[in-house]
C-alpha positions in Angstrom: -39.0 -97.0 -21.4 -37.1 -99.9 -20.0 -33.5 -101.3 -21.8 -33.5 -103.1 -25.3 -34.5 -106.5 -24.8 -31.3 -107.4 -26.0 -29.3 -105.7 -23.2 -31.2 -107.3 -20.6 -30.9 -110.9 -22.1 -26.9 -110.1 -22.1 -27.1 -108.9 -19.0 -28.7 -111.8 -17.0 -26.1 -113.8 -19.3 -23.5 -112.1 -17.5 -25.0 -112.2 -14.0 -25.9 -115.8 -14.5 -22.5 -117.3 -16.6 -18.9 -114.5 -16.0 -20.0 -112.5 -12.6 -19.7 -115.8 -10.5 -15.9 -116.7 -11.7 -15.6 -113.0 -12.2 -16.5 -111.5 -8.8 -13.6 -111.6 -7.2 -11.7 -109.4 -9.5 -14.4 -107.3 -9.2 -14.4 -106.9 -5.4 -10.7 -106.4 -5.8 -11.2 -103.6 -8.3 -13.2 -101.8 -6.7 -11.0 -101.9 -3.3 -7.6 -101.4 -4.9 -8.6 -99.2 -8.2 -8.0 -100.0 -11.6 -4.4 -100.5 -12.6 -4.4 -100.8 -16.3 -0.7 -101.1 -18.1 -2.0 -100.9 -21.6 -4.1 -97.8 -23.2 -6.3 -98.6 -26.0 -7.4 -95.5 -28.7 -10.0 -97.2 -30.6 -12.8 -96.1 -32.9 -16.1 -96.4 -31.5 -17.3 -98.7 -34.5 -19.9 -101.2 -32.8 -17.7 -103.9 -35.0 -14.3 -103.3 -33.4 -14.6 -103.6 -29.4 -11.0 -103.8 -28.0 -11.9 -105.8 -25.0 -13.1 -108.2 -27.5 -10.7 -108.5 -29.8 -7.7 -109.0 -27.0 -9.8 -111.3 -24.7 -9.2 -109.0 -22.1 -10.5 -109.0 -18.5 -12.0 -106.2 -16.5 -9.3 -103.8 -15.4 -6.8 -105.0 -18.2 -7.1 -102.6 -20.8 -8.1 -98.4 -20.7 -9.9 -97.7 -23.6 -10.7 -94.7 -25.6 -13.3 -94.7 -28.2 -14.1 -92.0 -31.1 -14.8 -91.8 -34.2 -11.9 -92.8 -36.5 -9.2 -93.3 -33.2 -7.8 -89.8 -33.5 -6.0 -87.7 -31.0 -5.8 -84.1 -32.1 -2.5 -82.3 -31.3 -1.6 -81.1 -28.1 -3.5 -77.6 -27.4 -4.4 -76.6 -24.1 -6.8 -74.1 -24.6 -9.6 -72.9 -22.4 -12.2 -75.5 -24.3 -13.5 -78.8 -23.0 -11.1 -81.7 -24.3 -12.3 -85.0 -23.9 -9.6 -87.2 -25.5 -7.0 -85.0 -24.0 -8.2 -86.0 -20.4 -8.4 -89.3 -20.8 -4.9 -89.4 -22.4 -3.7 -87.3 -19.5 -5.2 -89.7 -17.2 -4.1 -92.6 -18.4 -0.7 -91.1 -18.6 -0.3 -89.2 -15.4 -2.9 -90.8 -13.3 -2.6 -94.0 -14.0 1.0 -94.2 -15.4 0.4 -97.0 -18.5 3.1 -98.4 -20.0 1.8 -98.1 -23.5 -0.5 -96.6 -25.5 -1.9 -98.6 -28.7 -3.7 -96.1 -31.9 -6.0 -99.2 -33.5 -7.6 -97.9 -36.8 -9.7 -100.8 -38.9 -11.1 -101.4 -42.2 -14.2 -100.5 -43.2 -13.9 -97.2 -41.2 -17.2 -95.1 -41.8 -15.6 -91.7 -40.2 -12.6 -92.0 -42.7 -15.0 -92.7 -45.9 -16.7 -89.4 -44.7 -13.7 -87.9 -44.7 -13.0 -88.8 -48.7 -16.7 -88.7 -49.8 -17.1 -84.8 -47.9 -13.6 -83.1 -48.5 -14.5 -81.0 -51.5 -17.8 -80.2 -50.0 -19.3 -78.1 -47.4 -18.2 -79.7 -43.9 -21.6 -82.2 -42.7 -23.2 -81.8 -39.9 -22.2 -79.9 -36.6 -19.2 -81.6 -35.6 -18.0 -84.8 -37.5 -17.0 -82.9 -40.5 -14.2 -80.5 -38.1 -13.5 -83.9 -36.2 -12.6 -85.7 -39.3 -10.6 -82.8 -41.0 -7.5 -84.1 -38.1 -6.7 -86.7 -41.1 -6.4 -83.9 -43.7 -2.4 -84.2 -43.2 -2.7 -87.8 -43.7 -4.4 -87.4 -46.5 -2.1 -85.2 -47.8 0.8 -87.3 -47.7 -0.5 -90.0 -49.6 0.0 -90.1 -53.3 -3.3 -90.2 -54.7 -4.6 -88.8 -51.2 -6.9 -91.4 -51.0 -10.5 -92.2 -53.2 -13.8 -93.5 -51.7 -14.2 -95.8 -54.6 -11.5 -97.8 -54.1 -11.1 -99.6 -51.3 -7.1 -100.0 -51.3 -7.3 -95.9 -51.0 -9.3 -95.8 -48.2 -7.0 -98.4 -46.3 -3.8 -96.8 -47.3 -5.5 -93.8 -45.6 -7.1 -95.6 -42.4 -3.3 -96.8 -41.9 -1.7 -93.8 -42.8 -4.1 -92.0 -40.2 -3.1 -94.5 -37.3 0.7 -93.5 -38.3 -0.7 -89.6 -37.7 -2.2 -90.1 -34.8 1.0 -91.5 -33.1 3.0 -88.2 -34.4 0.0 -86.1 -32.9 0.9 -87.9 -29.4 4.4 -86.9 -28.9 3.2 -83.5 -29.4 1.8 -84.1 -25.5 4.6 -83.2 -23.6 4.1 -85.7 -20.6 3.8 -88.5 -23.6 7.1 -87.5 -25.1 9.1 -87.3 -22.1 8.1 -90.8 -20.6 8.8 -92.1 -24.1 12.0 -90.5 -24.5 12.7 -91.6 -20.9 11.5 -95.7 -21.5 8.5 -95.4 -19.4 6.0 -95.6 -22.0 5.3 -97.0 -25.5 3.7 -95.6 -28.4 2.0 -98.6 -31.0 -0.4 -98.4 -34.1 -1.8 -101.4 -35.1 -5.0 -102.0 -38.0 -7.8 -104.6 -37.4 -9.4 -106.1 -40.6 -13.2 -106.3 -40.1 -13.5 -109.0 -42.2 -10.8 -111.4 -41.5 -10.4 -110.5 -37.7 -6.5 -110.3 -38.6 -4.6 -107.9 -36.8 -0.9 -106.4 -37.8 1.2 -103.7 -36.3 3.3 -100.6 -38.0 6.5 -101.0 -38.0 8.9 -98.2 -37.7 11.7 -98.9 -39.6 10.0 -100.4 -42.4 6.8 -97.8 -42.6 4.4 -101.1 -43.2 2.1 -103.0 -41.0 2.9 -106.7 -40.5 0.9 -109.8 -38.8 1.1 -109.7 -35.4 0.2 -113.4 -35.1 1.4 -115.3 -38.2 -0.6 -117.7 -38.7 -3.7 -115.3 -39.2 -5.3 -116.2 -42.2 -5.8 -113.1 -44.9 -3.1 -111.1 -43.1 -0.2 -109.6 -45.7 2.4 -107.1 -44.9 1.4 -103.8 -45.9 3.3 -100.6 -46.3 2.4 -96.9 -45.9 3.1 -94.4 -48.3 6.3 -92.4 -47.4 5.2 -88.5 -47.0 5.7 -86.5 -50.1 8.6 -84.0 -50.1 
């Protein structure tokens, strides 16, 4: 069993059309390392590639994929952690300057979530993975419903707003924060319109983060309940 036909067409693409004007960075890469000032937690949704979306070139952007961009809470225990090393790497190793939580629209894991809470956890491990959004969930009002699609992206936002809480809980992420070496972000990619905003602190919403994106509106996030 050789590749998809599809992967081999790309990648003769790329040997024939980007290696050329790209080789050079590549030879430099792999002499000097990768130096990456930007950390990207992504979901691993086929439709929201992060290298894509910010044009970027090899060795620009460290990216982290999973399902539904979450971190879990800092817990070193004596089990394998996968998101946890690559956060400490990014961090320690390679000292990045900031660290970007992008949720989307459209996001299956956090559907699954919704459609799933009242009912026996699916499958061996998504069902655990996605109960990390339960507080989320929680401190919407409503909590979120799979039929309605303004639910589910108050909850995809409220989730990227989460997972930014559950990273100061690292305690080599808070101090270089607290010190001005590093920078915590969310932002929230709309499948459908490609438009992109960021959360805002002070206000609790997400705003354009180009304005002239067509089908981009502020949007807020419900304040926790009391």
């Amino acid at each position: 069993m050789g590749l998809p036909k599809r992967l081999v067409e790309g990648y003769r693409a790329f040997v024939d059309a980007r290696l050329p004007v790209e080789l050079t960075r590549f030879q430099r890469l792999a002499a000097t390392g990768q130096q990456p000032a930007v950390m990207i937690i992504g979901c691993c949704d086929s439709r929201v590639s992060p290298e894509v979306i910010f044009d970027a070139n090899p060795g620009e952007l460290f990216v982290l994929r999973n399902v539904a961009n979450l971190v879990p809470p800092y817990s070193p225990t004596g089990l394998t952690h996968g998101v946890s090393a690559a956060l400490e790497f990014a961090v320690e190793g390679l000292q990045v300057k900031h660290i970007i939580v992008m949720g989307h629209s459209r996001c299956g894991g956090v559907r699954a979530f919704v459609e799933n809470r009242d009912r026996a956890e699916p499958g061996d491990f998504i069902g655990k993975w996605m109960q990390l959004i339960a507080p989320a969930a929680a401190s919407l009002e409503g909590a979120g419903d799979a039929a309605h699609a303004a639910d589910l992206t108050r909850l995809e936002r409220a989730s990227v707003v989460m997972t930014l809480g559950n990273l100061m809980t690292f305690p080599w992420i808070s101090r270089r924060v607290q010190a001005g070496e590093l920078e915590l972000l969310g932002t929230y990619f709309d499948v459908a319109t490609g438009g992109l905003s960021a959360y805002d602190r002070t206000s609790g919403g997400f705003a354009p983060v180009v304005d002239d994106r067509a089908g981009q509106q502020p949007s807020t996030v419900s304040r926790p309940r009391s």
